[in-house]
Every structure is written in C-alpha cells, then in structure tokens.
N, C-alpha and C positions, 0 to 999 in steps of 0.2 A: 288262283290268281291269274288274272290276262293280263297283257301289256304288248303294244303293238309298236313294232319299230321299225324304223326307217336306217337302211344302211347307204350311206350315200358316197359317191367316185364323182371328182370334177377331174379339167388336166389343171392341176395344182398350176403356179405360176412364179415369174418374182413379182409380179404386181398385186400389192397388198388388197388396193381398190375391188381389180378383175377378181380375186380371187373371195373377198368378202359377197360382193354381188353375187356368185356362185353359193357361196351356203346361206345367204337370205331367199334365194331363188329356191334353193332347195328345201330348204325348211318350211315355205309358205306351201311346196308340192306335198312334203312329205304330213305336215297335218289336214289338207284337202283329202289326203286315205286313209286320216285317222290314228294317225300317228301319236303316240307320247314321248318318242324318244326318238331326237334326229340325231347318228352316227357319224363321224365325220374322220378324214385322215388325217395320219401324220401329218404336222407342220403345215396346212392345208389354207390357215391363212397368211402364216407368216410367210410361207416358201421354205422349199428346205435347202440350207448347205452344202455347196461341192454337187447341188442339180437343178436347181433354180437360179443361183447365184453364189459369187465364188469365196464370198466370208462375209461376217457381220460386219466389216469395217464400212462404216457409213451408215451402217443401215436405218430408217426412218423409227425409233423406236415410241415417237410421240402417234407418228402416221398410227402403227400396229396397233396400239391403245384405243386409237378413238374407233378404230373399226372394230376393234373388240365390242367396245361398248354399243356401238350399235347392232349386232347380232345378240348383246344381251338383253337390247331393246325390243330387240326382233320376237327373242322367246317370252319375252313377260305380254308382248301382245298376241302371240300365237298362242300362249299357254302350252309349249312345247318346253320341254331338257333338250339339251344339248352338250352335246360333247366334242369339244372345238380343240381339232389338234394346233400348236400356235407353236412361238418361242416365247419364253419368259426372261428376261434381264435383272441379273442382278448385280450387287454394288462394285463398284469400282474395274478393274480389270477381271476381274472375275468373269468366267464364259458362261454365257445362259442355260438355261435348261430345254430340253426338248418335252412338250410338255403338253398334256389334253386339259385343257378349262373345264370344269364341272359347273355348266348352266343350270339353275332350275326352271320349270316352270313360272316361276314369278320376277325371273329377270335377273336374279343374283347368283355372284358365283360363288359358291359354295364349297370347293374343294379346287385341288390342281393335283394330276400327277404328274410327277418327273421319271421321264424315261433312267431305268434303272442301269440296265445293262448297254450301254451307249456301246457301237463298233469302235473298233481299235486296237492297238498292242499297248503296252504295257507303257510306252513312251507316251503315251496320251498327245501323241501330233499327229494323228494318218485317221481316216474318218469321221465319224461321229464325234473320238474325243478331242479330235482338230477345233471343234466347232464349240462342243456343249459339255457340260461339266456331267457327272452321273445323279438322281437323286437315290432314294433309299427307304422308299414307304408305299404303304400298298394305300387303295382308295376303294373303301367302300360305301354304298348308298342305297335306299330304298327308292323303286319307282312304284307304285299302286304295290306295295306290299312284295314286291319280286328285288331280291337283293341281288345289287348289280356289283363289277365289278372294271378296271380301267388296266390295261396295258399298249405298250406298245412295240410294235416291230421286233427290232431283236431279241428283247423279251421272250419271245418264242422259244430260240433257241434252248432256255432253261427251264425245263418242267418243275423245278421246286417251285418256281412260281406260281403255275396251278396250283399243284398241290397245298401253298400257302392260303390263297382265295380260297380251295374248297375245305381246309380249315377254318375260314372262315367265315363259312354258308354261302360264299357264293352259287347262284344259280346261272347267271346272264354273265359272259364277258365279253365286253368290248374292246376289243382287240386293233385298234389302229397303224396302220403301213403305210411307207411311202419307199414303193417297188416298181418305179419306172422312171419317166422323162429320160430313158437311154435313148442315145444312137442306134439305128437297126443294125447297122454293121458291128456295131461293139458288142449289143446283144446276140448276136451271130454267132461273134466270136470267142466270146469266153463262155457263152451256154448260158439258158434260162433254169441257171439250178433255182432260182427265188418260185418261179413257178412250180417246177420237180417240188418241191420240199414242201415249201407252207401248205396250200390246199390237206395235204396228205394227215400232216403235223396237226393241224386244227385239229381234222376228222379224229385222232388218236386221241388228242386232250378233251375232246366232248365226250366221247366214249368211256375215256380211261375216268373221267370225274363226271359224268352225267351233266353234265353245263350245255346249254347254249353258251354258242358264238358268235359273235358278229364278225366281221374280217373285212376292212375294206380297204382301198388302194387308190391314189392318183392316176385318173384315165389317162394320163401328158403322154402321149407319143414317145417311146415304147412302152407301155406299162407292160409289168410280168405275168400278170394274173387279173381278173375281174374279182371287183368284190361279190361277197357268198356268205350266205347265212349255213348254221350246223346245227343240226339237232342233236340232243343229248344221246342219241344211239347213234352218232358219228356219222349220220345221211347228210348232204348238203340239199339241200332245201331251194331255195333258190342261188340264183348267179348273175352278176350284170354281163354286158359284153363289156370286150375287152376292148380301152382305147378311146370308150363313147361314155360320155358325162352320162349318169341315170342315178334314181332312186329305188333300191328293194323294201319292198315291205315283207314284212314276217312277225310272226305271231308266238311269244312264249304265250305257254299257259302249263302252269305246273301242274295242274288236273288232270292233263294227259299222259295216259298209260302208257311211256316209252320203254322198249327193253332197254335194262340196267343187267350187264350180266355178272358186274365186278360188285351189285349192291351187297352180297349176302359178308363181303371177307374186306372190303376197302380200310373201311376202318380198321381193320385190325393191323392190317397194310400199311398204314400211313402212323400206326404207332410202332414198327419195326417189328411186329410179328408174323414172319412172309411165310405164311403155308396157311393151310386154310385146314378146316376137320382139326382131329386130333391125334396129338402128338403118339406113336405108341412104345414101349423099349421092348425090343425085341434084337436077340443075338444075333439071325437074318439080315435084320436090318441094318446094323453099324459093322457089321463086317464087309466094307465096300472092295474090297480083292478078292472074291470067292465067287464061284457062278452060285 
C-alpha cells in the first residue's frame, strides 16, 4: 500500500480568518504533489492558548465553525483528508478540548481527537489544563488501506501511547505540535529543551514500533523545531526550515523493506514477556552473588 502525505507548518495566529486561509493555501499546494493526506498542527486554526491569545474568554466560537466548515469544503473539492488541529466547545462552563478534526476525502468529519495528556499539575490551573479539559480515546482510520493513527503534543511525552496504536495496527502517526510563537529572549533563556527532545523522541517511537511519523510544528516566530517526517527505522526523511511556512511531502509505502530490528521479540514485549530466546534453569544462572 502507497499513500502520499503532506506534512505542513504555518506561523499559526490568533486570527481565525489568516489562519484558515493558510491551510486552504496549503491543502490546494499539498494535492498539486499528489497528496492524499494534508497534516496540519496543533490548534492551527483555532490559535492556541497562553501563545496566540491569553484565554477563551470572548472567543469567536460561531467565527471557528464557519471556517471549519469551509476547509471541509475545501477537502471534498480537493478530494484530500485532513487533519485539522482546532478547539472544540463544549456545554456550558465546561473548558474545550484541544483537539485534530478528522476530514475525509469527501468533505465530512468523521472522527475528532481530544488531546489526551494536556500540560499541567494536578491543580488543573497552569497550562494546557488552564485552558482545555483532557479527552480519553485513541483515533483510528484507514487512508488507501494504510491504517493511520492521531496524537498530539505532549502526548509524546508517554510511550503507552505508542504502544497502544501499535496494538492497534497502526502503521502511519500523525503526530501534531504547537512548539513555538516564543520570544527569542525567552527562548534563550530557559533553553530549547522542545527542540533537544522531540526530533530525537520521534526517531525512538518509529523505530521502537516500526511506524511512520509525521511531526509538524507552528512556523510563528520562535518556533523550536521544523516539521520532519520518520521512517520506521527511525531516519528522518525530510525536514521543513525552521520559522518559514512550507509543505513536506513523503511517501509511506508498506512494500518497502525497512530494517525492523525489534520485529522478531516485540510482540512478545508488549505482552510483558521481556527477554527474547529461551528461558533456561540452570544453578549458574540464579546464583547472582558468585563469579
């Protein structure tokens, strides 16, 4: 199975408009190279929280709808998937969800994830859970027979995650970020650990689970990283620059012979039997105090 994808970085905004024009601009680029599946980041048209704009009080939530709907317009005349990082509202005081729209090809939305693992302490007032409630379900879905898979951002930080996707045949994950619109001097000064760490992070979760990745990021002035595609032997494939709106294209195809060096013992791994060969009893061996 082939499937051809577009990983795309705008500088994300608080303007709903500037920011929709950006993934209709991108999405009409990314099927001109043939694309099936256009990528998109965290919160990318909503804006995000505490770096676009300083809380949802106010916020335009009839505006964010109607531009939804028209990027849904977008893909049923493109005949492109999309995967649109947004906010979602729900009832009454209740805080929204941080959240990727699952476009299809024919213009409807078919799924949503809710970012799982939202920033924050335990007080649920200082980041992410300042802003957005957590959701609690993974998203799976088929593009041309290649089973894809949806996360976001801190996400990362927790590998059961993976591991739940690749029990779930994920092949393809789309991984969405929103890792910039810092001050250069802020970024100076507490360090680009976002940069240090994901790039690296990915390359281990393709490898460790045979996945492609997709990884993309807000271009907005600072961004921490350029978005990058991963191939399942953990090489990064391509990279945008850093800082500059673009579109990557990249290519799964499950037909290709990538080295897998965890294929022969994973499974037995992810059912809690951590050795690989066989077991043997010998008196040698369990006497662990003796040369």
């Amino acid at each position: 199975m082939k499937l051809t994808l577009a990983t795309c970085q705008f500088p994300i905004d608080r303007d709903i408009r500037a920011n929709r024009d950006h993934v209709l601009r991108q999405m009409k680029l990314a099927r001109r190279q043939g694309a099936h599946v256009a990528h998109f980041p965290e919160s990318c048209l909503s804006g995000y929280p505490g770096a676009e704009f300083k809380s949802f009080r106010g916020f335009d939530w009839n505006l964010l709808e109607d531009c939804t709907r028209q990027i849904m317009d977008g893909a049923r005349r493109l005949r492109l998937w999309v995967i649109l990082g947004s906010s979602h509202r729900l009832t009454g005081k209740h805080k929204p969800r941080n959240c990727l729209h699952l476009v299809n090809d024919h213009g409807r939305l078919v799924n949503r994830y809710d970012k799982r693992f939202c920033t924050g302490d335990k007080s649920e007032s200082s980041d992410d859970l300042k802003h957005f409630s957590p959701g609690n379900h993974t998203v799976v879905f088929r593009v041309r027979g290649i089973v894809c898979g949806l996360l976001i951002c801190h996400d990362f930080r927790y590998q059961e995650l993976y591991r739940e996707y690749k029990r779930l045949g994920v092949q393809l994950m789309l991984h969405s970020y929103h890792n910039g619109h810092i001050a250069r001097a802020r970024l100076r000064r507490m360090g680009n650990v976002w940069g240090m760490i994901v790039p690296p992070t990915m390359q281990a979760y393709a490898a460790n689970n045979h996945m492609w990745i997709s990884s993309n990021n807000t271009s907005a002035r600072e961004s921490c990283w350029p978005s990058f595609f991963v191939r399942p032997d953990g090489a990064i494939t391509g990279r945008l620059r850093n800082n500059i709106a673009g579109v990557l294209i990249s290519t799964v195809d499950t037909r290709a012979k990538i080295y897998d060096a965890s294929e022969a013992w994973r499974d037995r791994a992810m059912k809690g039997i951590h050795h690989s060969g066989k077991l043997l009893r010998d008196k040698r061996a369990e006497t662990r105090t003796a040369l």
